[in-house]
C-alpha positions as a Python dict, from the first residue, in 0.01 Angstrom:
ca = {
    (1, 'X'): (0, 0, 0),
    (2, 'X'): (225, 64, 325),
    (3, 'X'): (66, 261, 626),
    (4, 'X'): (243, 417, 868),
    (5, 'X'): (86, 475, 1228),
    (6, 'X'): (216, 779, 1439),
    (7, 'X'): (204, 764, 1836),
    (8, 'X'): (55, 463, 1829),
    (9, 'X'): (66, 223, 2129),
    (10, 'X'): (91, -148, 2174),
    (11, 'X'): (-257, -217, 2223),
    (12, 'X'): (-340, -44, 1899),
    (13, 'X'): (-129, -206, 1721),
    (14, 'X'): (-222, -555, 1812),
    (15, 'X'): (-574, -426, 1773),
    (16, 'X'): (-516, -314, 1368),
    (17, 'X'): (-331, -658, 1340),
    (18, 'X'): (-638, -831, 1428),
    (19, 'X'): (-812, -634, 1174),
    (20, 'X'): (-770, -752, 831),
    (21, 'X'): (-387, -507, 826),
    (22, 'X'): (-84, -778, 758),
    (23, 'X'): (203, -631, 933),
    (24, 'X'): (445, -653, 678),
    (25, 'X'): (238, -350, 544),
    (26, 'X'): (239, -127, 874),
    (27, 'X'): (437, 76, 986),
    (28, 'X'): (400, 121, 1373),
    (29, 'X'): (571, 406, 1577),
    (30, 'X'): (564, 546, 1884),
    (31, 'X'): (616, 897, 1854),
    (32, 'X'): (554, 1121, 1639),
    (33, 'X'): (635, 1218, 1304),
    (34, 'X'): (997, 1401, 1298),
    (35, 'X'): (1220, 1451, 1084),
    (36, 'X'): (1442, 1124, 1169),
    (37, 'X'): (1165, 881, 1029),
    (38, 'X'): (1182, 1039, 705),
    (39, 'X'): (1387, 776, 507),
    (40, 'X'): (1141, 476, 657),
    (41, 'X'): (871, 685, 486),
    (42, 'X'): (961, 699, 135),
    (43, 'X'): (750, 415, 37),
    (44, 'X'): (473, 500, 243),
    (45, 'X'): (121, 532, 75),
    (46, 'X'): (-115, 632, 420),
    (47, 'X'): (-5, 787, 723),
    (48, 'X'): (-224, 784, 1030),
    (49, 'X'): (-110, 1031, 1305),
    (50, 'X'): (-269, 1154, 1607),
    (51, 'X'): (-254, 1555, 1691),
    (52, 'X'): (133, 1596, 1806),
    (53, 'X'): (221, 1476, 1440),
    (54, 'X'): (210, 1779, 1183),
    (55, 'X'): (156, 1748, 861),
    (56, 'X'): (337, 2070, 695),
    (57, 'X'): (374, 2149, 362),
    (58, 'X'): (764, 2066, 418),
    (59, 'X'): (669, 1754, 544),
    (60, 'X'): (476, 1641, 280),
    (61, 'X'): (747, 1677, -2),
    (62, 'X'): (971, 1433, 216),
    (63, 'X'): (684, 1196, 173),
    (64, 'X'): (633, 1131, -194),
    (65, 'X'): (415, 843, -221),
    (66, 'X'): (162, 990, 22),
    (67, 'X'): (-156, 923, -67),
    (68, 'X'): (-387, 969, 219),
    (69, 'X'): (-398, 1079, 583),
    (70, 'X'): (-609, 948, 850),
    (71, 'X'): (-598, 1125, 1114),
    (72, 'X'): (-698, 1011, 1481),
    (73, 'X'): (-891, 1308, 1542),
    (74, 'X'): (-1155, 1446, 1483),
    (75, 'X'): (-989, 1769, 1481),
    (76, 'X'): (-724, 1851, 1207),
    (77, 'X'): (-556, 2166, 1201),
    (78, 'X'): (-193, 1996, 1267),
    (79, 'X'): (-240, 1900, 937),
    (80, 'X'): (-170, 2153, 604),
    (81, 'X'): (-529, 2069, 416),
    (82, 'X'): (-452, 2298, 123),
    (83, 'X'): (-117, 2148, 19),
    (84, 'X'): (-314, 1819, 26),
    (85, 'X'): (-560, 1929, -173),
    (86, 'X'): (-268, 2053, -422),
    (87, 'X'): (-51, 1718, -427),
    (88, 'X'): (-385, 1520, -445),
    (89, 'X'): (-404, 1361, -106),
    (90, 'X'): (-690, 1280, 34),
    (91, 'X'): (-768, 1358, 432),
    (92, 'X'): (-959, 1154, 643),
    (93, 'X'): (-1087, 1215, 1019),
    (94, 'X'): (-1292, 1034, 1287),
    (95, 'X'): (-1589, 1302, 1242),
    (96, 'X'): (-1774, 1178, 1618),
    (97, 'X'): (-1652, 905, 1851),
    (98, 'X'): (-1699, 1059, 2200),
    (99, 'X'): (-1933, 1320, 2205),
    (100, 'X'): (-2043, 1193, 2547),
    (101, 'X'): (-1660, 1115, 2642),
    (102, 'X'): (-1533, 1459, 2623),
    (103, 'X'): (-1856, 1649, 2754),
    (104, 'X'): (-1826, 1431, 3074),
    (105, 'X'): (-1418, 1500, 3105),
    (106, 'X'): (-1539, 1904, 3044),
    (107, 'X'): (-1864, 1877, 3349),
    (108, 'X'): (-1577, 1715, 3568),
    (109, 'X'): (-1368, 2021, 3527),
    (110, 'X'): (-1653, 2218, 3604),
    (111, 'X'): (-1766, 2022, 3904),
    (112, 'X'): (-1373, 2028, 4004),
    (113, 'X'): (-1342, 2407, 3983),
    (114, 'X'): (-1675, 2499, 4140),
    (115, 'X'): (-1627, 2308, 4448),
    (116, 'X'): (-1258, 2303, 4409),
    (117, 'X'): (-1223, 1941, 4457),
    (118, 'X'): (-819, 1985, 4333),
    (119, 'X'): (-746, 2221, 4625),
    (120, 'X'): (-940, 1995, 4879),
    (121, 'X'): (-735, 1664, 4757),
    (122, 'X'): (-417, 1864, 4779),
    (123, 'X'): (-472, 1951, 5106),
    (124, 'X'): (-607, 1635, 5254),
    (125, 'X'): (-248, 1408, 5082),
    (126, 'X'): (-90, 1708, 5329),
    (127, 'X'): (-337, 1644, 5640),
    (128, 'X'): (-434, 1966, 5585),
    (129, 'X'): (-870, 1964, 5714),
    (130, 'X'): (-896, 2310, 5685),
    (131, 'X'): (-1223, 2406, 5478),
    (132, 'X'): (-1131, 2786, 5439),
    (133, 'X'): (-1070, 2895, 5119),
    (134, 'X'): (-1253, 2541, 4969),
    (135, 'X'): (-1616, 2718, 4946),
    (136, 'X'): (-1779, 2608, 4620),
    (137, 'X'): (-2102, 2736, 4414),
    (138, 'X'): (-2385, 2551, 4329),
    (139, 'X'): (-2436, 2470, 3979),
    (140, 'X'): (-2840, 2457, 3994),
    (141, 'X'): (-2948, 2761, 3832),
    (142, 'X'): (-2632, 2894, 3691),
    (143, 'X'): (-2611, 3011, 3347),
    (144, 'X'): (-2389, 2737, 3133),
    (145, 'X'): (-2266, 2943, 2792),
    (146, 'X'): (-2174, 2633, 2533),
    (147, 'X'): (-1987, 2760, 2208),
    (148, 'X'): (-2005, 2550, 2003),
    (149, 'X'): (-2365, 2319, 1958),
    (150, 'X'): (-2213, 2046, 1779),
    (151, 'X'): (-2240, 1700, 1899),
    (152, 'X'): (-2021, 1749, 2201),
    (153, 'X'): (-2141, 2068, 2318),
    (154, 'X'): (-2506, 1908, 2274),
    (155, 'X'): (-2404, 1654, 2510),
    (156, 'X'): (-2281, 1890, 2727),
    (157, 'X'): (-2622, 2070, 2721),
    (158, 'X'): (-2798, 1734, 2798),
    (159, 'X'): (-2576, 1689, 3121),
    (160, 'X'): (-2681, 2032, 3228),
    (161, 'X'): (-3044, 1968, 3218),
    (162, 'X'): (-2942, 1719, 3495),
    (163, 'X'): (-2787, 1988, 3728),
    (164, 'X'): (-3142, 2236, 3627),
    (165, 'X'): (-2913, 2488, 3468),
    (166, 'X'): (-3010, 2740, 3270),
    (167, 'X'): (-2839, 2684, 2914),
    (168, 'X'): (-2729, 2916, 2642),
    (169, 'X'): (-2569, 2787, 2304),
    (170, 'X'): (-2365, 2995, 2047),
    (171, 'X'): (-2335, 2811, 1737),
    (172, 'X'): (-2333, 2945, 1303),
    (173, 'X'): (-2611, 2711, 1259),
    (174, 'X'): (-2908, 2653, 1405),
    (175, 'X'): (-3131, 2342, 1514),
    (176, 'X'): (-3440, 2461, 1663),
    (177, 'X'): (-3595, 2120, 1674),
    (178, 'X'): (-3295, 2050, 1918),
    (179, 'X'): (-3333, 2350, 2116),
    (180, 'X'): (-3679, 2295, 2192),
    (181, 'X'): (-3634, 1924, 2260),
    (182, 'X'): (-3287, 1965, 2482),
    (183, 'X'): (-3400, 2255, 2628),
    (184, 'X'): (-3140, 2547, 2572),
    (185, 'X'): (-3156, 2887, 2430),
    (186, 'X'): (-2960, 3012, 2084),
    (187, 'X'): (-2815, 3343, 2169),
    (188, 'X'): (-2505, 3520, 2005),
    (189, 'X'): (-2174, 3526, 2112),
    (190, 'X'): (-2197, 3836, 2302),
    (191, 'X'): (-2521, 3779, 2481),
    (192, 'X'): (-2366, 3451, 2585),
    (193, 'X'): (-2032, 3555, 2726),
    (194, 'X'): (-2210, 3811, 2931),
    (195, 'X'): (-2504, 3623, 3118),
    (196, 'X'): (-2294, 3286, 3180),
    (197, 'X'): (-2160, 3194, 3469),
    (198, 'X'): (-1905, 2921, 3334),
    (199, 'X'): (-1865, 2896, 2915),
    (200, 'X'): (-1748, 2631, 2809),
    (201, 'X'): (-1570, 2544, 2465),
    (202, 'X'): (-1649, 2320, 2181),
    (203, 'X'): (-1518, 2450, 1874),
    (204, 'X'): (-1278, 2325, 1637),
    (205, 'X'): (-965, 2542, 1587),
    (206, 'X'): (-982, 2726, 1269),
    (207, 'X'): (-825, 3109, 1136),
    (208, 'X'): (-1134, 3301, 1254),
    (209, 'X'): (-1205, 3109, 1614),
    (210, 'X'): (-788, 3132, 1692),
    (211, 'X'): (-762, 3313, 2028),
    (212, 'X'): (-1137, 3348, 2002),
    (213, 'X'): (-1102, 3408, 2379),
    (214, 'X'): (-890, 3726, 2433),
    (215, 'X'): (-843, 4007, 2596),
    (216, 'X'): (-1160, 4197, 2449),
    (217, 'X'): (-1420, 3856, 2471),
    (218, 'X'): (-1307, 3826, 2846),
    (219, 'X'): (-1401, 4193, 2911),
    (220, 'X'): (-1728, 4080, 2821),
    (221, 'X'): (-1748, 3798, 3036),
    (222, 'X'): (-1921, 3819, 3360),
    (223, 'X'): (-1726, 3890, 3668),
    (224, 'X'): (-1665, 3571, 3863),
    (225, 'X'): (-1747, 3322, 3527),
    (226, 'X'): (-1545, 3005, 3484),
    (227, 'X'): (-1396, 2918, 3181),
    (228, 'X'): (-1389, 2541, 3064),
    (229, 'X'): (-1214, 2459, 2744),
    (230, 'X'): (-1138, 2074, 2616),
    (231, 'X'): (-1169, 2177, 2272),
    (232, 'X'): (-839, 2328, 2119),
    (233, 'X'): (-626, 2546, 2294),
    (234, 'X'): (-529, 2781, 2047),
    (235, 'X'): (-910, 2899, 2094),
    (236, 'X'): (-759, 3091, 2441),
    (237, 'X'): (-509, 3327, 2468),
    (238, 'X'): (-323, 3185, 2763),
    (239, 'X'): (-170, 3582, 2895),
    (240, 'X'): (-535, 3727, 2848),
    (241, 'X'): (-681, 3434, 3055),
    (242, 'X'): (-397, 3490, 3272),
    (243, 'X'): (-430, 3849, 3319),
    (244, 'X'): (-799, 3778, 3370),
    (245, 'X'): (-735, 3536, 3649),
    (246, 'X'): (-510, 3804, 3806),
    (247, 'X'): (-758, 4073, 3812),
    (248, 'X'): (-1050, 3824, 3933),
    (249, 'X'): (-1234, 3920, 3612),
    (250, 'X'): (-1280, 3501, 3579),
    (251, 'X'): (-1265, 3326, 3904),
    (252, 'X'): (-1132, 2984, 3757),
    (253, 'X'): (-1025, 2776, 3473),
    (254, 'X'): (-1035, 2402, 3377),
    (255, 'X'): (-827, 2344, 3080),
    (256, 'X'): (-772, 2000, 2922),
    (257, 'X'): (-580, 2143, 2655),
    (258, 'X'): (-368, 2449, 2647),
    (259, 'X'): (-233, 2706, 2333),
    (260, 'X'): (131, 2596, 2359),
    (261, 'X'): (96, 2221, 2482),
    (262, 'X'): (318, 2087, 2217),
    (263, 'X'): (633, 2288, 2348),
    (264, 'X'): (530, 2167, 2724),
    (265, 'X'): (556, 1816, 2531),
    (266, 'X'): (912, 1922, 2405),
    (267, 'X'): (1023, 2054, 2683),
    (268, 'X'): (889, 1737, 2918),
    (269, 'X'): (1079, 1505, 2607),
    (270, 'X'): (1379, 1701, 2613),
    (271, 'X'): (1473, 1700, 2292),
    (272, 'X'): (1780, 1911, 2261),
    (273, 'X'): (1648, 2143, 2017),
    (274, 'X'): (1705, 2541, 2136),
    (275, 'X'): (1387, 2740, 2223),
    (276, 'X'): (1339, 3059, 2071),
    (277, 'X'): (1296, 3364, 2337),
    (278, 'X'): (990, 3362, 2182),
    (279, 'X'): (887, 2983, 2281),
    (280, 'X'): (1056, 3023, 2630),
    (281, 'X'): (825, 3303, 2662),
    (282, 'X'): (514, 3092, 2554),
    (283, 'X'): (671, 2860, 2800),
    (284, 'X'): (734, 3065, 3124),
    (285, 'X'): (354, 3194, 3068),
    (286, 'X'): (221, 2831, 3044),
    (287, 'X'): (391, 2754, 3321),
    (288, 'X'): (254, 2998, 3541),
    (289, 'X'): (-108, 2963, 3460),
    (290, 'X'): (-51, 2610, 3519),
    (291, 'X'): (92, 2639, 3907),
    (292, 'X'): (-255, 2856, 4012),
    (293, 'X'): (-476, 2717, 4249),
    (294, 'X'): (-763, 2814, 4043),
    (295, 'X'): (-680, 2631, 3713),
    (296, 'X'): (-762, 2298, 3702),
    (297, 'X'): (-538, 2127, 3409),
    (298, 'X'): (-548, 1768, 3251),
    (299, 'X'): (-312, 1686, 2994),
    (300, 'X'): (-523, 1658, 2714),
    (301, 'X'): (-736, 1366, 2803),
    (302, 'X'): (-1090, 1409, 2768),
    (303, 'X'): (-1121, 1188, 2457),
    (304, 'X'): (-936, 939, 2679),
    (305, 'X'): (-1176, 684, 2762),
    (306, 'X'): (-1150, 312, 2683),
    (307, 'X'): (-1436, 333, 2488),
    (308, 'X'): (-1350, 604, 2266),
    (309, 'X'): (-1002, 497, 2212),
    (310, 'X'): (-1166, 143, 2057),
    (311, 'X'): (-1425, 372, 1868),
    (312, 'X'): (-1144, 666, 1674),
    (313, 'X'): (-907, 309, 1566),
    (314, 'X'): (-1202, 157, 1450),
    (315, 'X'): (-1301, 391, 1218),
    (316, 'X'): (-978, 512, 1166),
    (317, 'X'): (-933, 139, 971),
    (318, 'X'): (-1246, 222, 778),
    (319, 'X'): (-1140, 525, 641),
    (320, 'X'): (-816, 312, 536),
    (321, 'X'): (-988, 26, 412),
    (322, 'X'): (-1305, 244, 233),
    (323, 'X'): (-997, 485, 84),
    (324, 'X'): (-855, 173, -67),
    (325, 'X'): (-1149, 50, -186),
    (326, 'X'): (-1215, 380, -402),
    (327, 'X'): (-1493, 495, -204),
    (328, 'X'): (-1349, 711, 81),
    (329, 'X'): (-1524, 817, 369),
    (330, 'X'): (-1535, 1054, 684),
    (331, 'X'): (-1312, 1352, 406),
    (332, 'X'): (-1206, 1655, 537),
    (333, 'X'): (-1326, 1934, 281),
    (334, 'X'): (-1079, 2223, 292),
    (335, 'X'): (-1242, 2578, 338),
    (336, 'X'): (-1340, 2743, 27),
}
């Protein structure tokens, strides 16, 4: 069975080579999955990609022997789960590996935007001491609105007891073992985008949370709050946020990931392929909430940690090896 491995990099590789895989039956590339690697893939049983590979319904009938996908993610909306489910293929993901990684990227955001630590750096590599402008807030007692209580946003919780904030969690299901023992308070969506002072996002992307921030969940927001999102960002819609940030309903942003990276990632690549008006709209909008002073973006990299890299390869060669074995493990289950 031949695996091919999407945007993979050198360290991984020598890692899965060390790992019981025999290289004659890996496939290793560096970018991602486009059209031009079709023919390599006819043979292919199990493709591994990482989020800038989609796996579309047109994609998948250029791969006939495709058996199984393990993704690098935990999240997997690049990837079409119900024409998987209808040519038999099973999907795999990497279900928790840095619920404390990407809770600490998201509180550095935070910290960054509410002392605006970005401004001050930019100013000091100019010799620029001036402290006007670079007033912060304190954290301590400020309302922190988490959507999302899964592992992550849990985490994110616990970090917030540190800074004695007060802590408000919107989540579909309930723990109230955990909120008693972490501290926070279950509220609904509404309640929580208007007490919070920053609300933060850790949800996975999915039909009915797409553009779950808009123009009608901002009006609800307080005046002044912060938004932090290092979930998905087709969860914001990036002209309502930016409209928002005009108008001073929200007073800042940190965004590790944004709703129309991928075309920033074409455009950066250059690939030669024509934009729509549409896309170089997407684009020119991107763009400009990018430039502001009071957006703080990282280029999707709060999962980036040396630690959590070792943890999604490792078990993205169990789900291999398990799948192979007959006994798969970590399967997505596509929404009935």
């Amino acid at each position: 069975m031949k695996t091919a491995f999407f945007e993979i990099e050198t360290w991984e590789k020598e890692h899965i080579l060390k790992n019981g895989f025999k290289k004659e039956d890996c496939l290793f590339i560096t970018e991602h999955l486009a059209p031009r690697h079709y023919s390599r893939l006819k043979e292919v049983t199990v493709v591994s990609p990482f989020i800038y590979s989609p796996i579309t319904r047109e994609i998948l009938e250029q791969l006939p022997n495709v058996k199984m996908i393990a993704t690098r993610s935990t999240g997997y909306d690049h990837i079409d789960l119900k024409a998987c489910s209808e040519r038999g293929i099973t999907v795999c993901n990497v279900p928790t590996y840095g619920e404390n990684t990407v809770a600490e990227h998201a509180f550095g955001l935070l910290l960054a935007v509410s002392r605006n630590i970005h401004r001050a750096y930019v100013r000091s590599l100019n010799r620029n001491y001036d402290i006007h402008g670079l007033k912060g807030m304190d954290l301590e007692d400020k309302t922190l609105g988490i959507v999302g209580g899964g592992r992550i946003g849990l985490h994110m919780a616990r970090i917030a007891q540190g800074f004695r904030m007060r802590i408000l969690v919107f989540d579909k299901r309930r723990d109230l073992f955990l909120e008693k023992l972490i501290g926070f308070k279950y509220t609904s969506l509404d309640e929580l985008l208007a007490q919070s002072d920053i609300v933060s996002l850790h949800v996975p992307l999915l039909p009915d949370t797409h553009h779950m921030i808009n123009r009608g969940t901002i009006q609800k927001m307080k005046t002044g709050a912060i938004l932090i999102n290092t979930a998905r960002g087709g969860l914001v819609d990036t002209e309502a946020l930016l409209e928002a940030l005009d108008h001073e309903k929200l007073s800042g942003a940190g965004l590790d990931v944004l709703d129309h990276e991928q075309l920033l990632k074409e455009e950066d690549q250059l690939l030669g392929r024509k934009f729509t008006s549409e896309e170089l709209h997407k684009l020119e909008v991107t763009q400009r909430l990018m430039k502001r002073e009071d957006v703080i973006f990282t280029p999707h990299i709060a999962f980036y940690s040396e630690e959590a890299l070792h943890r999604i390869i490792d078990t993205t060669l169990l789900n291999i090896s398990e799948w192979k074995e007959g006994r798969p493990v970590n399967v997505v289950k596509i929404a009935s």
